[in-house]
Structure formats: structure tokens, C-alpha cells
C-alpha positions as a printed Julia matrix, in Angstrom:
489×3 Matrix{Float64}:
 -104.61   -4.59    3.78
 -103.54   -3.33    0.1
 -100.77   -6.26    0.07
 -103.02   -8.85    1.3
 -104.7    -8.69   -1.97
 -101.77   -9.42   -3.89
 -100.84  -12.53   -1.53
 -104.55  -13.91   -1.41
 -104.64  -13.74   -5.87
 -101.45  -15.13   -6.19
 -102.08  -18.06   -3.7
 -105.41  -18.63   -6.18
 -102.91  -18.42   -8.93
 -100.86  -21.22   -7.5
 -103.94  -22.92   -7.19
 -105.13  -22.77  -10.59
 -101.98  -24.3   -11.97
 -102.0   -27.01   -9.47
 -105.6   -27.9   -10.55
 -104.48  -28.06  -14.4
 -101.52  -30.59  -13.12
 -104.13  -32.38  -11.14
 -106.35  -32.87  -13.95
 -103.63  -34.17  -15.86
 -104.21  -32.98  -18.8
 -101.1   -32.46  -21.8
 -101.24  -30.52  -25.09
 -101.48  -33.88  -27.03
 -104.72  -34.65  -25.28
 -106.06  -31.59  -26.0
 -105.62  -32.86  -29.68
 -107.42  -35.54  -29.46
 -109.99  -35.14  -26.45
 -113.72  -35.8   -27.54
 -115.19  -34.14  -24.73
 -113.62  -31.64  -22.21
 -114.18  -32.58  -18.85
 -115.86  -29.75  -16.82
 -114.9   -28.19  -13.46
 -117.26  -25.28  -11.82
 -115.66  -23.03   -9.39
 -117.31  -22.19   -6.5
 -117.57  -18.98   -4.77
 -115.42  -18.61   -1.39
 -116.62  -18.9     1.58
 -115.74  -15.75    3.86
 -115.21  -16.87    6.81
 -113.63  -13.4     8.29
 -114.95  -11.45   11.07
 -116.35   -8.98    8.79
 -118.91   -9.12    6.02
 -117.19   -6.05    4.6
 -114.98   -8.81    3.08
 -117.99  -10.84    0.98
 -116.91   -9.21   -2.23
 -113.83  -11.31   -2.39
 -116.15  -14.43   -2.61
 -117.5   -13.35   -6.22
 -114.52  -11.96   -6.86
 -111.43  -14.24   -6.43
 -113.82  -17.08   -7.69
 -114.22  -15.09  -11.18
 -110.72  -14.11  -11.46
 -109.72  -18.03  -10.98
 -112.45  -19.08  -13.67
 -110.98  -16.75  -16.03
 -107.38  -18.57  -15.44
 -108.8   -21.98  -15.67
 -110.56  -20.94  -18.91
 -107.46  -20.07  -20.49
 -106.37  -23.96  -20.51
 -107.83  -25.0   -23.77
 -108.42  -29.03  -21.86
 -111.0   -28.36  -19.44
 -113.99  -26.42  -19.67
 -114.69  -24.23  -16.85
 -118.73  -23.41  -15.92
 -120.14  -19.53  -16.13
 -120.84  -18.03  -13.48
 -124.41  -17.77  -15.16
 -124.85  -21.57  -14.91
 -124.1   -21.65  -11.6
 -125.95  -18.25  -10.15
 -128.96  -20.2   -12.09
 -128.22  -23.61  -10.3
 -127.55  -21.77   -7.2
 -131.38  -20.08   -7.59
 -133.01  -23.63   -8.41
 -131.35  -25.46   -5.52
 -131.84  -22.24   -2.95
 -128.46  -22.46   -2.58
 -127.19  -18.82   -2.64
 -126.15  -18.35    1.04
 -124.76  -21.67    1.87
 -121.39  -22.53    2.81
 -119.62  -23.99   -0.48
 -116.37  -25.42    1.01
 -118.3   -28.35    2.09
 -117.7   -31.24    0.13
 -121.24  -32.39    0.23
 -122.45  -28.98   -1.54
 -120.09  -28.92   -3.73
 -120.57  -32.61   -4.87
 -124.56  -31.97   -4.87
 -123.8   -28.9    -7.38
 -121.79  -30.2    -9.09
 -123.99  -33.43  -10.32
 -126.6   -30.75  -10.91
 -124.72  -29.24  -13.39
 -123.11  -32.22  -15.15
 -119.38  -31.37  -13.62
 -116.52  -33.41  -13.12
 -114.89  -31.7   -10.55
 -115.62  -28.85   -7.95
 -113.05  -25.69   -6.93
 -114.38  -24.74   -3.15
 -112.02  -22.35   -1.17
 -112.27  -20.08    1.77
 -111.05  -17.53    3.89
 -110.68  -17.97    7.3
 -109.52  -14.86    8.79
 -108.66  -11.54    7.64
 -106.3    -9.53    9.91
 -103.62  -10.06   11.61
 -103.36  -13.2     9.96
 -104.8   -15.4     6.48
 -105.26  -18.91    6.01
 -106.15  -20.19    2.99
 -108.08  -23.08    2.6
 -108.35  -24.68   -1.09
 -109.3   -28.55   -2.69
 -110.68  -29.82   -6.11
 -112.99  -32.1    -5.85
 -114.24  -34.96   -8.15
 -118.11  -34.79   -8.33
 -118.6   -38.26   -8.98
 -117.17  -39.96   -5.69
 -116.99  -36.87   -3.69
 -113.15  -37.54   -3.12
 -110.55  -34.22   -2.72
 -108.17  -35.01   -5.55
 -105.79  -32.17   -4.11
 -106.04  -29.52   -1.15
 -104.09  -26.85    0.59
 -103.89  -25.23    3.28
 -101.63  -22.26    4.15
 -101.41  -19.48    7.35
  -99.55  -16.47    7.6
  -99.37  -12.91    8.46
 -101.25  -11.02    6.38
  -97.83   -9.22    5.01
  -96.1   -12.41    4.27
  -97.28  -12.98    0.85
  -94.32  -14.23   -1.13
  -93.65  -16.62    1.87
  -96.94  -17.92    1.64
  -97.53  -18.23   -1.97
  -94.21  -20.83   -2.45
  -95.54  -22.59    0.65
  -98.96  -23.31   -1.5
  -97.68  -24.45   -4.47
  -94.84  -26.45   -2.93
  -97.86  -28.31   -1.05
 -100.08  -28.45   -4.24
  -97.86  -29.7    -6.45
  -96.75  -32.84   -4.26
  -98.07  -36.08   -5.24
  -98.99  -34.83   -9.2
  -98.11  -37.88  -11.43
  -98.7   -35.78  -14.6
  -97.61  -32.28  -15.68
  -99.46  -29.86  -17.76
  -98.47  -29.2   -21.26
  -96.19  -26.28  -21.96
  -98.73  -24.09  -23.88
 -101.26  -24.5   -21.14
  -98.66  -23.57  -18.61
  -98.03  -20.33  -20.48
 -101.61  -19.66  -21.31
 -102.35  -19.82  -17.44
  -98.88  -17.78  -16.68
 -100.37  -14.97  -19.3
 -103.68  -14.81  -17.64
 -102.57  -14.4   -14.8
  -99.61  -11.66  -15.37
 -102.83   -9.8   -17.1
 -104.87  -10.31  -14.22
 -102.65   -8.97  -11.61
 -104.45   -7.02   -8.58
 -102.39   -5.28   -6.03
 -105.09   -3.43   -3.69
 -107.45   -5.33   -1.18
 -109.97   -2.5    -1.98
 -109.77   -3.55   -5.33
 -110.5    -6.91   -5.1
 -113.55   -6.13   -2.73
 -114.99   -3.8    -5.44
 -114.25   -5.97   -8.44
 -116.73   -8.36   -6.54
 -119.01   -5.9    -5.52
 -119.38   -4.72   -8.79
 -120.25   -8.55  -10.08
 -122.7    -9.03   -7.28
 -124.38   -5.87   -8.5
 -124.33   -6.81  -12.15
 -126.35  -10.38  -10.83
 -128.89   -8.56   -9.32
 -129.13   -6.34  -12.07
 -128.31   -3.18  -11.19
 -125.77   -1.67  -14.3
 -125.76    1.31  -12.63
 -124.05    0.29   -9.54
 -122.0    -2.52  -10.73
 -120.47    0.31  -13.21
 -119.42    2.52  -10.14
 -118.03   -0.5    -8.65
 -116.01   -1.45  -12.04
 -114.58    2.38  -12.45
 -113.02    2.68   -9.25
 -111.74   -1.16  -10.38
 -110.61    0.14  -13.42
 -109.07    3.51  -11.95
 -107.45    2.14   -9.31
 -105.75   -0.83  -11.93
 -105.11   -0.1   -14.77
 -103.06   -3.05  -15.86
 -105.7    -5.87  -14.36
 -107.53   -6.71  -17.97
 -110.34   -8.9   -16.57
 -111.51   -5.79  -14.52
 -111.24   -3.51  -17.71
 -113.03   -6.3   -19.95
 -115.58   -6.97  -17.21
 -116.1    -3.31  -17.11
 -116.53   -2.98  -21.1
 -119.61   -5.6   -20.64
 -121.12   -3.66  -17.95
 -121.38   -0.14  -19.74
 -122.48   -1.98  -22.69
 -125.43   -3.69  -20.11
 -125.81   -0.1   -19.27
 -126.1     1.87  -22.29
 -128.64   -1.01  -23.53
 -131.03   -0.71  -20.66
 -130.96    2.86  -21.48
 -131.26    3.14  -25.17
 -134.22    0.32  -24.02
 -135.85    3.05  -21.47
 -134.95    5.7   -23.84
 -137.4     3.91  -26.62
 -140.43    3.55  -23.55
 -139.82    7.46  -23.21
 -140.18    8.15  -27.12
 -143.5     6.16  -26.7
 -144.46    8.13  -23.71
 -143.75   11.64  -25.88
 -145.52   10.45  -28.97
 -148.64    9.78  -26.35
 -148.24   12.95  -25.15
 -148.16   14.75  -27.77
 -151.09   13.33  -29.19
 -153.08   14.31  -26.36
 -151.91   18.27  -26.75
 -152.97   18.15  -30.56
 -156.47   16.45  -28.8
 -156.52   19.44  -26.56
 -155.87   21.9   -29.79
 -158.87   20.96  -31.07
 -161.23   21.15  -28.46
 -160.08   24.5   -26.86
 -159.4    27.95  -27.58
 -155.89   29.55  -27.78
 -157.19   31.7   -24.86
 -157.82   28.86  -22.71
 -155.69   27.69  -20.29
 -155.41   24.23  -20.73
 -154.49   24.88  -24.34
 -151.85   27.41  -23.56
 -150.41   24.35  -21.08
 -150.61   22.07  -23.51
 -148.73   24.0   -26.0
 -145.97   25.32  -23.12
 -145.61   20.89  -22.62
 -145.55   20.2   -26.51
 -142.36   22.94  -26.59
 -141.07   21.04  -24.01
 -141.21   18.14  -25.26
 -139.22   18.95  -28.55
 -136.82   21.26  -26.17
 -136.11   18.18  -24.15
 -134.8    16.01  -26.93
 -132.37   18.9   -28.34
 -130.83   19.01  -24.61
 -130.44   15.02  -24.52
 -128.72   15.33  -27.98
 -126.68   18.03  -27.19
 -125.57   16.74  -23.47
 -124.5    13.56  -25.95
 -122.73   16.21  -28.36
 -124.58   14.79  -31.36
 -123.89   16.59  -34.52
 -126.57   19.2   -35.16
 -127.78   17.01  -37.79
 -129.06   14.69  -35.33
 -131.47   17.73  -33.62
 -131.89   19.81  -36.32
 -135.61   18.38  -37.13
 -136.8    18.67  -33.09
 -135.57   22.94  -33.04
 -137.62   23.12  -35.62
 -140.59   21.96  -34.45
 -139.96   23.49  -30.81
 -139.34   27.13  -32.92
 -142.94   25.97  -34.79
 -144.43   25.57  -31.93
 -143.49   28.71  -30.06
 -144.43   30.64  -32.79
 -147.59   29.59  -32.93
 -148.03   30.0   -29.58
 -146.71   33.55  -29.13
 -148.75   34.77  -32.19
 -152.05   32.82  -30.66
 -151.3    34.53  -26.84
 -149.81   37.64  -27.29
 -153.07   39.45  -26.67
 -153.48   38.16  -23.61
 -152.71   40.27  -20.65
 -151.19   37.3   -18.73
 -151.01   33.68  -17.95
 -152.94   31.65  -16.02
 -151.63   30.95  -12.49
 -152.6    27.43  -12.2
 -150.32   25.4   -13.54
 -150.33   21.92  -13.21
 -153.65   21.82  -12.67
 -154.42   21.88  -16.68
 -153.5    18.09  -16.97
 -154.56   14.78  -16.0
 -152.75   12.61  -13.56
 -152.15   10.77  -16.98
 -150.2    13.66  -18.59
 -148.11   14.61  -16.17
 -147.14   11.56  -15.15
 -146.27   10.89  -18.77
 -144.19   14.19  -18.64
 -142.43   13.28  -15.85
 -141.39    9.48  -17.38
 -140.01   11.99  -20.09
 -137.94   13.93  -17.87
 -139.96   17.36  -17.99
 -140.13   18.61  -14.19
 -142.68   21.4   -14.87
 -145.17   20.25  -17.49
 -146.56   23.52  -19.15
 -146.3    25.17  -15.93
 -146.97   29.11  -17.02
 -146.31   30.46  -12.89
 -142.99   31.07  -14.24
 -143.67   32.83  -17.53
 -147.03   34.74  -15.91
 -147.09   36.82  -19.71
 -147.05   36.15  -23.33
 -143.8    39.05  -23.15
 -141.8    36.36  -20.53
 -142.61   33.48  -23.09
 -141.65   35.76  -25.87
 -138.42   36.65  -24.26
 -137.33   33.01  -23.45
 -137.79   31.44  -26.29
 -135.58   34.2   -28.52
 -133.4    33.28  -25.82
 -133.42   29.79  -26.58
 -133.66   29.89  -30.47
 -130.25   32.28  -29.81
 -128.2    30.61  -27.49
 -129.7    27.53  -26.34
 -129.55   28.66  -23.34
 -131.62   27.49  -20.24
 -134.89   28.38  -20.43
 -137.89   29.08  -17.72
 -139.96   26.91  -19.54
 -137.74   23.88  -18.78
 -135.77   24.75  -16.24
 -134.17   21.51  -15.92
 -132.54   21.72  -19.02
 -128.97   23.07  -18.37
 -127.62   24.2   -21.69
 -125.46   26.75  -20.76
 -122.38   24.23  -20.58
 -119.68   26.19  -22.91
 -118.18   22.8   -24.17
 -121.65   21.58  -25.78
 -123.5    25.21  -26.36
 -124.75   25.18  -29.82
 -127.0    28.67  -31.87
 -129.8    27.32  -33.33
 -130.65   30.19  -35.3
 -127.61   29.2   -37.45
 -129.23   26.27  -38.63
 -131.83   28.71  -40.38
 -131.86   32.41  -41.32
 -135.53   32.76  -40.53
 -134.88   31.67  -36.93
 -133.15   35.04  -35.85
 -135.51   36.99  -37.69
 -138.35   35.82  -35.86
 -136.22   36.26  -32.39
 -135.83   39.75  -33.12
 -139.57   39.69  -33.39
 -140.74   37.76  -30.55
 -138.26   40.4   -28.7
 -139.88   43.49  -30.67
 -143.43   42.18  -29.95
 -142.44   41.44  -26.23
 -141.42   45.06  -25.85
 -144.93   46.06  -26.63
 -146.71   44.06  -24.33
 -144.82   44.93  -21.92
 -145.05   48.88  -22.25
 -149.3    48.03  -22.87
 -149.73   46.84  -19.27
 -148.36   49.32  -17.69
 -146.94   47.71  -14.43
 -144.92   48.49  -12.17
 -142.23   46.18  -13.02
 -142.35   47.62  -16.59
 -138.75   49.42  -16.37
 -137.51   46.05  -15.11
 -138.64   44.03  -17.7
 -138.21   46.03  -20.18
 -134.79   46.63  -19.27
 -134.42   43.01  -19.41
 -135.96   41.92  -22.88
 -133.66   44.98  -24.34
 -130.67   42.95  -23.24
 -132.1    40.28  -25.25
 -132.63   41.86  -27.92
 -128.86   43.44  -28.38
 -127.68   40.37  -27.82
 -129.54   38.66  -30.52
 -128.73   41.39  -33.16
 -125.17   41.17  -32.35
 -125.13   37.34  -32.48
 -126.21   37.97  -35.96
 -123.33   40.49  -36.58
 -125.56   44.04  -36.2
 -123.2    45.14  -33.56
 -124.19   48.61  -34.13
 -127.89   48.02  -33.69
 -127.07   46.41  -30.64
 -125.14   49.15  -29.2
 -128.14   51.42  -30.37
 -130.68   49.66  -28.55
 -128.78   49.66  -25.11
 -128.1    53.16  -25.31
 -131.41   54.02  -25.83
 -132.82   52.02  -22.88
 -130.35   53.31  -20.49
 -131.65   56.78  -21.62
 -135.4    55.95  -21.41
 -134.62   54.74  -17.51
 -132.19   55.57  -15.57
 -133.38   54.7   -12.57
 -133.71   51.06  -13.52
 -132.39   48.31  -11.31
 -131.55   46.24  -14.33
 -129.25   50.07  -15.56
 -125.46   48.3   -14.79
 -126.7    44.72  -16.31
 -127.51   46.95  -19.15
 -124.43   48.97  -19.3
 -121.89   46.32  -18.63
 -123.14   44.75  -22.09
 -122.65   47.7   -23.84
 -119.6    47.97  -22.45
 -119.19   44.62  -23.88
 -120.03   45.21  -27.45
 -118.11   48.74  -27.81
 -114.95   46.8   -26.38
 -115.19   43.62  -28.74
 -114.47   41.14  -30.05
 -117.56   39.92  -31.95
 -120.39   39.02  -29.58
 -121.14   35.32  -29.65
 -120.68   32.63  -26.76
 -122.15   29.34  -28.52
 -120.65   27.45  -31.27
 -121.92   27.5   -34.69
 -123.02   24.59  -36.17
């Protein structure tokens, strides 16, 4: 199978020199030719027992235009042109190989001759079928046919071009010889596989699907690296790509900007203590949140995020100092926002909209974002948000001195909520936000303090289940070195 490629694109290499002879064209003409006289090449017919083998269709065809293109006489049709012909005719299924089709596409398009090939069988054996035809009297100015095993590529190539080239009067100019020799000793494929998904991958880029045709192409590109159509082909693709999404990427900037207008709507209208505006004000963190992650998953320079921390740490603020009276969240949710919003914040990428089931208190908010302003680390309040990756971590509270003062506040005003209500899961979370807290005074280089606060949380409960979390970090910070996992920025 993997050498069968190799003999089926060198056979369509044999071809494509045998059509330049055919068309008789020399490097003087090229001088002086007025117009170019243009051939379209068709895709192949597959003709196999299997349509596992349809890639090859797109495929070889493209490879073969790219050859012919290299001959500065002729001018070869895009594959564009002809996927739009194809469309306007209703031609996309039929068999090409037929001289009739080819002749009635080929006046369609204003060409002068037609390249039709196919494939006949697959395994054990290949034949080959190939002819140029001139479009204006429908007659096969050269054609080929070859059979052999499918291993017997060398043997079957020579038989081709010995048959091809009989009966040419006229014989291509030198520089168009080695133009066609170059593209094709760039364009050399040695893997069936390769061949199919170098097709694939165009048939997915037709129908428009970037994302697809760019798997296709990377697996093209992976598996050969020396074939430079596949790499070029593949350069267009991720460009196709990245420009649908920079495209969607603008619709989702719209979709924030409308979403945060309705939260500053909803700040109006309500009091901090309702629960619509505390959702609203969880989304519009979010929202700000979200764009630092997409910057940071693109390792932007902090530069490039700097503006959207500071509005999430804004926003937080204000929230924390508006709720942090309140005894707890409400339990909710989504239920705060219309089938408007949150299908806004979903176009955006935010999976739990101002969702506070997960942070039930004003102390769980409190915690998470010092978290978050510390380490940009993943937070409960977008969950989706996986910041924790080593190679892109980033400290926001670098950016700005005030940032880590007001983390050791949130953390300091968290602790006293929590010890107010009185729960039964106040060891816990106490136990918890202390961690926090070292670790924010000893990403600011108050090691000591740190070490101060864990002790004295370990001795104020004992019988916590959080007590070997707790002493493990101190263990941490008495052993050094310096306590910081991000990078500065």
C-alpha cells in the first residue's frame, strides 16, 4: 500500500511531462505567446473497490496541477474555477474520464484541453488510465494506459512514459523540462496514507471546514516532510483557520460588550444584596477573567492583559466589599439571567455564568479571587479556565503593588466571616483560607509571616482534616527556597 503511492505520483509525473511535449510548446514560444492556452485538470475517477480510496481523486489531480503550473506556456485552471463550474453544471459526482464531460467542462470554462484520469483497481493490481483532451473537437491528443502489480512501480512508470512520449513531433523547452523535474522532486510522496489524507484534507478545505482539513494536512505534513505542496497547502489552511477565528473571536468581543452592558443595567436597578446583582457581578468577573486565560493560553506578553486583571481585580473588589455582610449566597444560580444572557455567556466561552452554588459565601469568593490575583490559578468562579499550566502561569499581583495588599485583605476579611457563622465546617475552611493566606505573604517575600500564620492555625485546631495540607506547607516554607510557582511578569 505505502509504495503504491509512490508508483501511482510518479506515473502522474510521467504524465505531466508528456502533456507539456504534447502541447508542444518551446521556451521561444513562451517569448512570444500572446495568450497561454489553458488546460483544466480533472479530478480522477476512483474506480477501486473501495471508497476509502476517493481522496486520491482531489489529491493526485492537485498535485498534477501544481506540476503543470510550473511550465510558464500553458496556464493551468484552479481548482476554484472548476469546484465553481462543477457546482453550476451539478457536476460534482460524475464520472470525469468521459470524454463527453470533460469536453462539456471544458467549453464551460473557456479551456483548450482537458486532463481526465482514473484508477481502476487498487490491490493486488493498478491500472492507470490517462488522456489529454482538446476541448474544441473532443479528440484525445495523447493517452495511456498501464497495469501492474501494485509493487511494480519503477516497471510501470518507464512503461508510461515510453507509451506517452511516442508519436510527440515537438519537445518541450529545456527550462520547462527542469521547472517540471523541480516540482516534482519537491513534490515527492512516498505513503498511500499520505496521498489519501492530502486529499482528504482538500475536500475538507472545499466544504469549508479549516478545522478538519488542518488535521488532515498535519498528519500530511508529519508523515512528509520533504513533499512542499503538502507543507504550502498546509500554511494556507492554518492561515484559513486562524482567520475564521480571529473572525469568531471579534462576534465574541461583541457578545461580551452586550453582556456587560446588561450587568451595569442590572447595577442600577438592584441592590448589592440581591441576587441577580451578585450574579451579574460573579458573570462581569468572568468575563474579564476569561480574556486573561485566552491571552495567557496564547502566551501574550502581560502587556497585552494587563488592562482586563485590572478590571476583573475592580470588580471583585467591589463585589467582596458590597457582599461581605451577607451570611451566604444565593443557591439559585442560573436562574438570575435571561435565556439572552446566558446564552451570550456561553457564545463567550463561560460554562457557569455567575453561578454562586459553588462559592455559597462572600468568605469562598473572597478566598478565590486572592487566589487568582496571586497565582492565576483556576478559580471556582470559572472553572473552565485552566491556568495552572507551569509553562504559561503568570502573578498578577506583580503587575501592581496594591494587588497583593488587597489579597491579604480579602484573605483577612474572609477569616472573619468565616469564624462569624459559626458552622460546622468552620475548622475546615478556615484551615483552608489560612493556606491562602501564607501563601500569598510568602509570594510577596514575608516568609516569616507565612510560617507564623500556619503555625498558629495548626495550634488553634488540631483536629482539623485540612492539619497535614497545612503542615506540609510549612514544611515547605521552613525548607526553602523562596515560595513562588508562577512567573513574574
Amino acid at each position: 500500500m505505502m509504495r503504491l503511492a509512490a508508483m501511482v505520483f510518479q506515473i502522474m509525473r510521467a504524465f505531466v511531462l508528456a502533456t507539456a511535449l504534447a502541447l508542444g510548446f518551446s521556451t521561444s514560444a513562451i517569448a512570444v505567446a500572446a495568450n497561454r492556452p489553458t488546460v483544466m485538470v480533472l479530478y480522477f475517477d476512483n474506480n477501486a473497490s473501495s471508497p476509502a480510496y476517493d481522496g486520491l481523486a482531489k489529491g493526485l489531480a492537485d498535485m498534477m496541477m501544481t506540476d503543470l503550473a510550473a511550465v510558464p506556456s500553458i496556464q493551468v485552471l484552479e481548482r476554484e474555477k472548476l469546484d465553481a463550474l462543477l457546482a453550476e453544471l451539478k457536476l460534482q459526482q460524475s464520472k470525469y474520464f468521459d470524454a463527453t464531460t470533460a469536453v462539456r467542462l471544458g467549453k464551460g470554462i473557456g479551456a483548450q484541453y482537458a486532463v481526465a484520469g482514473a484508477f481502476v483497481s487498487i490491490e493486488p493490481t493498478v491500472r492507470i488510465d490517462v488522456r489529454l483532451i482538446r476541448v474544441d473537437s473532443a479528440a484525445v491528443v495523447t493517452a495511456a494506459s498501464v497495469t501492474g502489480h501494485k509493487d511494480d512501480f519503477f516497471k510501470l512508470q518507464e512503461q508510461l512514459a515510453a507509451r506517452l512520449t511516442e508519436g510527440i513531433s515537438e519537445i518541450v523547452g529545456a527550462v520547462d523540462a527542469q521547472r517540471i523535474g523541480d516540482s516534482a522532486r519537491a513534490n515527492r510522496v512516498g505513503k498511500l496514507n499520505s496521498v489519501l489524507a492530502y486529499g482528504k484534507g482538500l475536500d475538507a478545505r472545499d466544504r469549508g471546514d479549516f478545522e478538519a482539513a488542518s488535521k488532515h494536512f498535519q498528519r500530511v505534513v508529519t508523515a512528509e516532510p520533504k513533499f512542499a505542496l503538502g507543507k504550502s497547502r498546509y500554511s494556507e489552511i492554518m492561515r484559513a483557520l486562524y482567520k475564521v477565528k480571529d473572525r469568531r473571536e471579534g462576534m465574541l468581543t461583541t457578545a461580551e460588550k452586550e453582556l456587560l452592558d446588561h450587568a451595569e443595567a442590572v447595577f442600577v436597578k438592584k441592590q448589592p444584596t440581591d441576587p441577580a446583582y451578585v450574579a451579574y457581578r460573579v458573570v462581569r468577573g468572568q468575563c474579564f477573567l476569561h480574556r486573561v486565560h485566552k491571552a495567557v493560553e496564547a502566551e501574550q506578553p502581560a502587556s497585552a492583559w494587563r488592562d482586563d486583571i485590572r478590571k476583573y481585580f475592580e470588580n471583585q473588589d467591589k463585589l467582596i466589599s458590597e457582599t461581605k455582610k451577607l451570611p451566604e449566597y444565593s443557591k439559585e444560580g442560573l436562574y438570575h439571567f435571561s435565556q439572552q444572557d446566558e446564552k451570550l455567556a456561553e457564545d463567550i466561552g463561560i460554562k457557569r455564568p455567575g453561578d454562586t452554588t459553588i462559592l455559597s459565601s462572600p468568605a469562598d469568593m473572597m478566598r478565590e479571587s486572592a487566589k487568582i490575583m496571586m497565582m492565576a490559578g483556576e478559580s471556582a468562579t470559572g472553572s473552565e479556565l485552566d491556568l495552572w499550566d507551569a509553562r504559561k502561569m503568570r502573578c498578577p499581583f506583580t503587575l501592581d503593588p496594591s494587588y497583593g495588599a488587597t489579597a491579604i485583605r480579602w484573605l483577612e476579611d474572609a477569616l472573619a466571616h468565616i469564624a462569624k457563622q459559626n458552622h460546622r465546617s468552620t475548622d475546615r475552611e478556615t484551615m483552608r483560607t489560612l493556606q491562602e493566606l501564607a501563601k500569598t505573604l510568602a509570594f510577596q517575600g514575608r516568609t516569616e509571616e507565612a510560617i507564623a500564620v500556619l503555625q498558629g492555625g495548626l495550634e488553634a485546631h488540631p483536629k482539623s482534616g485540612e492539619f497535614q495540607a497545612v503542615e506540609s506547607l510549612l514544611r515547605q516554607l521552613l525548607e526553602g527556597p523562596p515560595y513562588r510557582w508562577c512567573k513574574s511578569n
